[in-house]
C-alpha positions in Angstrom: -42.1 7.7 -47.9 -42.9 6.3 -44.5 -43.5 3.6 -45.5 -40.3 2.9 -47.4 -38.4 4.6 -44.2 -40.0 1.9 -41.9 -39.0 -0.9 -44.4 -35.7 -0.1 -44.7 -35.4 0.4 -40.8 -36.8 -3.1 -39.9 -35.0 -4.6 -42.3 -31.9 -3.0 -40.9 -33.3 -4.1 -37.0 -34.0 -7.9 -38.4 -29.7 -7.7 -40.1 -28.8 -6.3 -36.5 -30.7 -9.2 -34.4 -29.9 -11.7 -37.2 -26.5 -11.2 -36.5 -26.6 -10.8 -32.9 -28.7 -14.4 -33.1 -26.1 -15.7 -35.1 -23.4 -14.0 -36.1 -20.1 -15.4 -37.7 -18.1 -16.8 -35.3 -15.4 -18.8 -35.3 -15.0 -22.6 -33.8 -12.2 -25.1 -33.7 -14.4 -27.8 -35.1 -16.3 -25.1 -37.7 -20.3 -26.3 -36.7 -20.9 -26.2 -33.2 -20.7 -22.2 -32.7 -23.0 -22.2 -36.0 -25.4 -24.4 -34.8 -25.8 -23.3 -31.4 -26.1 -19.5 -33.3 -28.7 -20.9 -35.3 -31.0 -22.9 -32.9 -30.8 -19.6 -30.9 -31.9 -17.4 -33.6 -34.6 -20.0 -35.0 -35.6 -19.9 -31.3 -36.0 -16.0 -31.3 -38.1 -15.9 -34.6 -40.2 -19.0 -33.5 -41.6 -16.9 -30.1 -41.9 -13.9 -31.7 -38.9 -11.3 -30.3 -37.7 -10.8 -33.4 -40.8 -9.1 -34.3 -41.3 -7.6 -30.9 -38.0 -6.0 -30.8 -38.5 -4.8 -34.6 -41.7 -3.1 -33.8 -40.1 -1.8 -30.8 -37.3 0.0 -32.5 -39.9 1.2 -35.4 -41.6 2.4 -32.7 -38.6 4.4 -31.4 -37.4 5.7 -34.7 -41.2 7.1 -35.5 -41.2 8.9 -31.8 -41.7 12.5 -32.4 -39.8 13.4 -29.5 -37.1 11.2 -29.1 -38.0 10.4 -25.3 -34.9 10.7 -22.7 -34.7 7.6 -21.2 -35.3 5.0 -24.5 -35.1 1.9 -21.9 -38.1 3.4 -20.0 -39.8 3.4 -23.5 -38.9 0.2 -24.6 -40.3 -0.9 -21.6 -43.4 0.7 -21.6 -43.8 -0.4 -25.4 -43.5 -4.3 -24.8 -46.3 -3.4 -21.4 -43.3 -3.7 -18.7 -43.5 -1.7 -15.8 -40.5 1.2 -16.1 -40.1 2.3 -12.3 -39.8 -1.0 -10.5 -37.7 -1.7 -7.2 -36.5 -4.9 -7.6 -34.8 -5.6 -4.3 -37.9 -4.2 -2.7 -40.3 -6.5 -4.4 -37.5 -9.4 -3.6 -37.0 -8.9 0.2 -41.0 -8.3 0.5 -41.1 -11.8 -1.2 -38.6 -13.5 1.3 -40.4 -12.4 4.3 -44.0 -13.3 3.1 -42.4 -16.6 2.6 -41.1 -16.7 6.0 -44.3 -15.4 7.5 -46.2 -18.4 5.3 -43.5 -20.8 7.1 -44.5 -19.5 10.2 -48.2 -19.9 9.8 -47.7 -23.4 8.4 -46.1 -24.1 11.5 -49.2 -23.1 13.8 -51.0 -25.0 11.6 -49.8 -28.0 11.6 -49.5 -27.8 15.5 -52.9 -26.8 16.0 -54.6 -29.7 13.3 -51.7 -32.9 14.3 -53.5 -35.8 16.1 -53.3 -35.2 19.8 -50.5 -37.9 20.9 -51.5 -41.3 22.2 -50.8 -41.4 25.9 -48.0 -44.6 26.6 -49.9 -47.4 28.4 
C-alpha cells in the first residue's frame, strides 16, 4: 500500500512542478510564454530537480513525525545547511577581501623594482 501511496504522491509532486515549469499561460502572440515554460521545465528535468524535489516531498509525506519547521527539513534532505547566517558569512567575506587588498598592496610594494635613480 506504500508503495501505491508513494506513486500516487510523486505523481501528484511531478503534476504540481509540471505545472509550475509550465503551466498554461496566456500570451499575445500564443508561443512565446509556451516556449519559454517549456525550455524551463525541460531544463528542470534535464539536471535532475524534478527528481530531487519529488524525493524530497516523498520524503516529507513518509516522516513519522511531521517535523516543525519542513524548510529546515527540506534543507537538510537535499544536504544544505539549516541554521546559516547569511549576512554574517557575507560581511566576513567583504572584509577578508579587503584585508587580501591590503596585503596585495604590501606586496607589490615590497617585490616592485627599486626605481632607477634620474641621471
Amino acid at each position: 500500500m506504500a508503495t501505491n501511496a508513494n506513486t500516487g504522491l510523486a505523481s501528484t509532486a511531478r503534476t504540481t512542478l509540471a505545472i509550475m515549469a509550465g503551466g498554461r499561460g496566456v500570451s499575445f502572440d500564443g508561443s512565446a510564454v509556451d516556449q519559454k515554460k517549456e525550455d524551463f521545465r525541460k531544463y528542470l528535468e534535464k539536471n535532475g530537480i524534478i527528481d530531487a524535489l519529488t524525493k524530497v516531498l516523498v520524503g516529507l509525506y513518509e516522516e513519522p513525525e511531521k517535523p516543525e519547521n519542513p524548510v529546515d527539513f527540506i534543507k537538510q534532505f537535499l544536504g544544505g545547511p539549516s541554521d546559516v547566517d547569511v549576512e554574517a558569512l557575507k560581511n566576513e567575506n567583504e572584509e577578508l577581501r579587503r584585508r587580501v587588498d591590503e596585503l596585495q598592496a604590501k606586496l607589490d610594494a615590497l617585490t616592485a623594482p627599486p626605481e632607477s635613480q634620474a641621471q
